[in-house]
Backbone as numpy.savetxt, mean C-alpha at the origin, in Angstrom:
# Nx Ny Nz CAx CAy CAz Cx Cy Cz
-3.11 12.83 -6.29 -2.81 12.12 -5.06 -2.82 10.62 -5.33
-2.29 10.09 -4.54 -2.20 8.65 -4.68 -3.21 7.99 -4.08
-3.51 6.49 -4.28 -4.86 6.32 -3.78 -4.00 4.25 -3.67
-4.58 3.75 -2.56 -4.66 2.67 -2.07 -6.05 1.29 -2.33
-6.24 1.14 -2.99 -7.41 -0.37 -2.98 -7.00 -0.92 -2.23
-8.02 -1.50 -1.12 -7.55 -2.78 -0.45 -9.09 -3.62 -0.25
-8.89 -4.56 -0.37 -9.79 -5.78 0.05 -9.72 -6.44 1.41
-10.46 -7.01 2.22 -10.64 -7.50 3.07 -12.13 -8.22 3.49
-12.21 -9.12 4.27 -13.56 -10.36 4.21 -14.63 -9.27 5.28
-16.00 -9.55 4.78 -16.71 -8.44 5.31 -16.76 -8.45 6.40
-16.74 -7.62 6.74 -17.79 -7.74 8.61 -15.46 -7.51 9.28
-14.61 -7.50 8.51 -13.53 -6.73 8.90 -13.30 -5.47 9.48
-12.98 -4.99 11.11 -12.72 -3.94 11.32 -11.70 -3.73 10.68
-11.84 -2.09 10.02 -10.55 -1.85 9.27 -10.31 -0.36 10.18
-10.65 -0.02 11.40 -10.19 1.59 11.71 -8.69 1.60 11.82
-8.08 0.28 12.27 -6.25 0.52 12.34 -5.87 1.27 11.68
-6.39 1.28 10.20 -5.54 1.96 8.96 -5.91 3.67 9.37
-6.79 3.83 9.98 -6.50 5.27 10.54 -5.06 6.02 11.18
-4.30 4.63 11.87 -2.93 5.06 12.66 -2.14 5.28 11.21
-2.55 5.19 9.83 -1.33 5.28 9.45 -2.23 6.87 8.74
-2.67 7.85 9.42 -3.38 9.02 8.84 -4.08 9.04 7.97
-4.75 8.05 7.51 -5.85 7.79 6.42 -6.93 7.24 6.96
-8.13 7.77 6.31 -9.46 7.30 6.58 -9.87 5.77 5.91
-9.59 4.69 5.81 -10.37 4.06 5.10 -11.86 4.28 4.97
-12.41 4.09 3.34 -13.46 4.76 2.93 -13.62 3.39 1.97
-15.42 2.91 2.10 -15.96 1.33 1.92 -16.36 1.68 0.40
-15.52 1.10 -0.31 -16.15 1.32 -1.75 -17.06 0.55 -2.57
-17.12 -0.83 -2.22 -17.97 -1.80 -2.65 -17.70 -2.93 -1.53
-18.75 -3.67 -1.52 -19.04 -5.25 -0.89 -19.32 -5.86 -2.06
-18.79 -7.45 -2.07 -19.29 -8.64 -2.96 -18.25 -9.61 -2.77
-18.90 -10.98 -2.60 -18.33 -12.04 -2.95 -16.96 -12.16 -1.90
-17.94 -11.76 -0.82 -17.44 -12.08 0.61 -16.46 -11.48 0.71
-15.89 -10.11 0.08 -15.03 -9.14 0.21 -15.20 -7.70 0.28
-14.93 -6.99 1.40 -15.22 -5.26 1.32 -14.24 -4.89 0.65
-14.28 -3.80 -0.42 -13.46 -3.02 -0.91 -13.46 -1.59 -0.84
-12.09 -1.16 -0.32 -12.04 0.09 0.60 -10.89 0.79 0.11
-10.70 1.63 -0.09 -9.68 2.90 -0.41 -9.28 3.64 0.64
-7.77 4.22 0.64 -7.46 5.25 1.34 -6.87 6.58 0.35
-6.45 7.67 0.79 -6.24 8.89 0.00 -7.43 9.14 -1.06
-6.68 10.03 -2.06 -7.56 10.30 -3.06 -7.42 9.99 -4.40
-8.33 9.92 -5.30 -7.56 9.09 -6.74 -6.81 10.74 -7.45
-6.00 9.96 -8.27 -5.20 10.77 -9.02 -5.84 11.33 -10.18
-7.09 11.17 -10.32 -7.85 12.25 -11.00 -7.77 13.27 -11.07
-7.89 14.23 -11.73 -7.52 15.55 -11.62 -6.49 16.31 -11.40
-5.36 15.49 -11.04 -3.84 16.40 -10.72 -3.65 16.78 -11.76
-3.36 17.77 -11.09 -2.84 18.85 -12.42 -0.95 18.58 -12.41
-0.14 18.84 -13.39 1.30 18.93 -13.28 1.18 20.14 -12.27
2.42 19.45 -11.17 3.30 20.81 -10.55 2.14 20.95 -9.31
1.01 20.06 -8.99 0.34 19.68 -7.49 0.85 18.96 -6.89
1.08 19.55 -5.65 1.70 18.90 -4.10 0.67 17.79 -4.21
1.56 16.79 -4.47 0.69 15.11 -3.33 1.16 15.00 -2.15
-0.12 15.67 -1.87 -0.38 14.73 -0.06 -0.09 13.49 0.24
-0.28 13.12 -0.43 0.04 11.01 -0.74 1.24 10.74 -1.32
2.19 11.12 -1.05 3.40 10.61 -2.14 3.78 8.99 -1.91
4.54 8.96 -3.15 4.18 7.18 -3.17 4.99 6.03 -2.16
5.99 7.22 -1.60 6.64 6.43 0.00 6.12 6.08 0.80
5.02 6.98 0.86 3.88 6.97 2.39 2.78 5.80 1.56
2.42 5.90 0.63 1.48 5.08 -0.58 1.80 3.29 0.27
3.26 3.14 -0.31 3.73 1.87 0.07 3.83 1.81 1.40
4.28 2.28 1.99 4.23 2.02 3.41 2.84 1.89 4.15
1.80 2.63 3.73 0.73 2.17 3.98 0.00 0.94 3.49
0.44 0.52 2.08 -0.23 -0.72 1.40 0.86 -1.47 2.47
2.06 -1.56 3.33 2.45 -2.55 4.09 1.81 -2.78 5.07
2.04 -1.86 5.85 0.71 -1.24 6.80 -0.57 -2.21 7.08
-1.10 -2.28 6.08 -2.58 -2.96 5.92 -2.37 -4.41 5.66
-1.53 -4.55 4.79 -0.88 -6.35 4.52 -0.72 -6.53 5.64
-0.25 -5.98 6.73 0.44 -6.79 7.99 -0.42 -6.90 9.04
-1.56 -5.75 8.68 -2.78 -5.47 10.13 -3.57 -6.75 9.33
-3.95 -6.79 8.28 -5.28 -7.83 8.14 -4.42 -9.02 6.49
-3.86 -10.03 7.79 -3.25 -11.28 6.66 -4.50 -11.81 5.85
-5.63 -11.62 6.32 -6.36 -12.22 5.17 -6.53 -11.24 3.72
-6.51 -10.42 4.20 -6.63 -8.91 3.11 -5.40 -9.21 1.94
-5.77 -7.82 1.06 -4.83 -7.52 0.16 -4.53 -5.72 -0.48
-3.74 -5.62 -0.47 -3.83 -3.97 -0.60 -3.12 -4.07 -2.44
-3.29 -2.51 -2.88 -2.78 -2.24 -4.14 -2.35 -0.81 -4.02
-1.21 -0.44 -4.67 -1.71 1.06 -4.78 -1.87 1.14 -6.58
-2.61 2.41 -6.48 -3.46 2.21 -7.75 -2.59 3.03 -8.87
-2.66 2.70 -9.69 -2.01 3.49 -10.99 -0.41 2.71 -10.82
-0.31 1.72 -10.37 0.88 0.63 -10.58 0.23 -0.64 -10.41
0.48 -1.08 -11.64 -0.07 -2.32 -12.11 0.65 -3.51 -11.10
0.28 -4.96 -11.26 0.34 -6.00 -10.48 1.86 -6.03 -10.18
2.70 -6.09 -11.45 4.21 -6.74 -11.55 4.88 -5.27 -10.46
4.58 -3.94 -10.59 4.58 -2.80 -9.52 4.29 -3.39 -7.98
3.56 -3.91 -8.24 2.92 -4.02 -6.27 3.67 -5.36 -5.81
4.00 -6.27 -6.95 4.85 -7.65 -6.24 6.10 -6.78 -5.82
6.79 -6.16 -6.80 8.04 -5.65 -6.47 7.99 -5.15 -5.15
7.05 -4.43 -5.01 6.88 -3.32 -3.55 7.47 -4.46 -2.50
6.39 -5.63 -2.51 6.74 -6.79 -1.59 8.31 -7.84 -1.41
8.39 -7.57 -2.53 9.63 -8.56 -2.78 10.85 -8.10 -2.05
11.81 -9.37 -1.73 12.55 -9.11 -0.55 14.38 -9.08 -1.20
13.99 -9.94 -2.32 15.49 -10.53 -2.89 15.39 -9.86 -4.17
16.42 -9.37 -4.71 16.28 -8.69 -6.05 17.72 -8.90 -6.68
18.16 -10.59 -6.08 19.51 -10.45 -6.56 19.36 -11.36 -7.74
18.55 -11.54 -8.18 17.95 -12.67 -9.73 17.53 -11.69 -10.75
17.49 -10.14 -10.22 16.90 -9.64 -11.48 18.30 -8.96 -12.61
18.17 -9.06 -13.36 19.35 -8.08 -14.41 18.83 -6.82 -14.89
19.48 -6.15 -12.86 18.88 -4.33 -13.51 20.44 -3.89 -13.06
20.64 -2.86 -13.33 21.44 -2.00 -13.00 21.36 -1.57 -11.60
22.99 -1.43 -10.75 22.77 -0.54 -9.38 21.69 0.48 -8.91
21.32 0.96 -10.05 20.75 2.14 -8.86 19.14 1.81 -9.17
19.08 1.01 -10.53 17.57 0.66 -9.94 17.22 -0.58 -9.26
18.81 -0.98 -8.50 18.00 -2.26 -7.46 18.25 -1.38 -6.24
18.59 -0.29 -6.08 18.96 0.18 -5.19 17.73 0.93 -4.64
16.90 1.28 -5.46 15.58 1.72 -5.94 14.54 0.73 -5.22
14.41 -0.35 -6.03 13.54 -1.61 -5.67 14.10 -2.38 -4.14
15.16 -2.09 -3.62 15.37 -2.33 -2.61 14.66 -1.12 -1.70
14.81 -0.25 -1.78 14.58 1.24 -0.79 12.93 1.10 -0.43
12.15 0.96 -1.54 10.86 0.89 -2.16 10.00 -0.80 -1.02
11.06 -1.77 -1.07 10.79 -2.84 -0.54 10.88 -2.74 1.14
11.70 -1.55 1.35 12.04 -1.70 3.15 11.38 -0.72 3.41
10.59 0.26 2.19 9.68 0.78 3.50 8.23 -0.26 3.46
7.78 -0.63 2.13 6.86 -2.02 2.24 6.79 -2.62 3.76
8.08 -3.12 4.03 8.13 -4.17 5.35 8.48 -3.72 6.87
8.73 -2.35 6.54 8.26 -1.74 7.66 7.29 -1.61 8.01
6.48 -0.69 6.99 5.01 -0.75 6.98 4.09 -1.77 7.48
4.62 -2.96 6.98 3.81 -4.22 7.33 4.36 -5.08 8.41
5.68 -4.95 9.29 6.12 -4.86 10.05 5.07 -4.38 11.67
5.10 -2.75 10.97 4.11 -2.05 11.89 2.60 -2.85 12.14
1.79 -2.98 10.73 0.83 -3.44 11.41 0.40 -4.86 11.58
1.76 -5.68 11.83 1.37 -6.52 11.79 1.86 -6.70 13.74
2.22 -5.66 14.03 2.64 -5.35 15.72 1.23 -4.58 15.73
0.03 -4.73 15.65 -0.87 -4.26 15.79 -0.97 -2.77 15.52
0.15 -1.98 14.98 0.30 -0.32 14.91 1.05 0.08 16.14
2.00 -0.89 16.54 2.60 0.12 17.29 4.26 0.07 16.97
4.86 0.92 16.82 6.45 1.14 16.41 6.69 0.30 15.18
């Protein structure tokens, strides 16, 4: 399953992220930041297991949370940094990829800003 990190300054209500069907769950405090997860880590998948978490819903929820708490920061996990800018990124007409993988990094980016769209309308539509 896919799994979400996100950060946010303590003493942050985080239940919003419930509207997007995930529990946020408090994984550490320090240095004036809670760190909190949603889904489950990808430990243990076996090949050929249904994710509950697939990585559409993944991003759309790391938008989700970018848009409910601007001070915050979300990740999804098992895609490294240059992965999670892309998620965000809006223009992809500077990169030298081929059609179908900007077509890709575009698809990947509009559900991002929906996501964060949504909660940045407090979770609603």
């Amino acid at each position: 399953m896919m799994e979400i990190t996100f950060w946010v300054p303590i003493g942050t209500d985080v239940s919003a992220v419930a509207q997007t069907g995930w529990e946020p769950q408090l994984d550490s405090e320090g240095g004036g930041k809670a760190e909190y997860f949603v889904g489950s880590p990808t430990d243990g998948l076996e090949a050929g297991d249904v994710d509950a978490f697939p990585l559409d819903e993944a991003i759309t929820t790391m938008g989700f949370i970018e848009g409910r708490f601007p001070d915050g920061r979300a990740m999804v996990d098992g895609h490294g940094p240059w992965a999670n800018g892309m998620f965000r990124r809006r223009d992809f007409s500077g990169l030298a990829i081929d059609d179908a993988t900007r077509a890709s990094y575009e698809a990947r980016s509009r559900l991002y800003w929906a996501g964060h769209a949504q909660g940045s309308n407090g979770g609603q539509g």
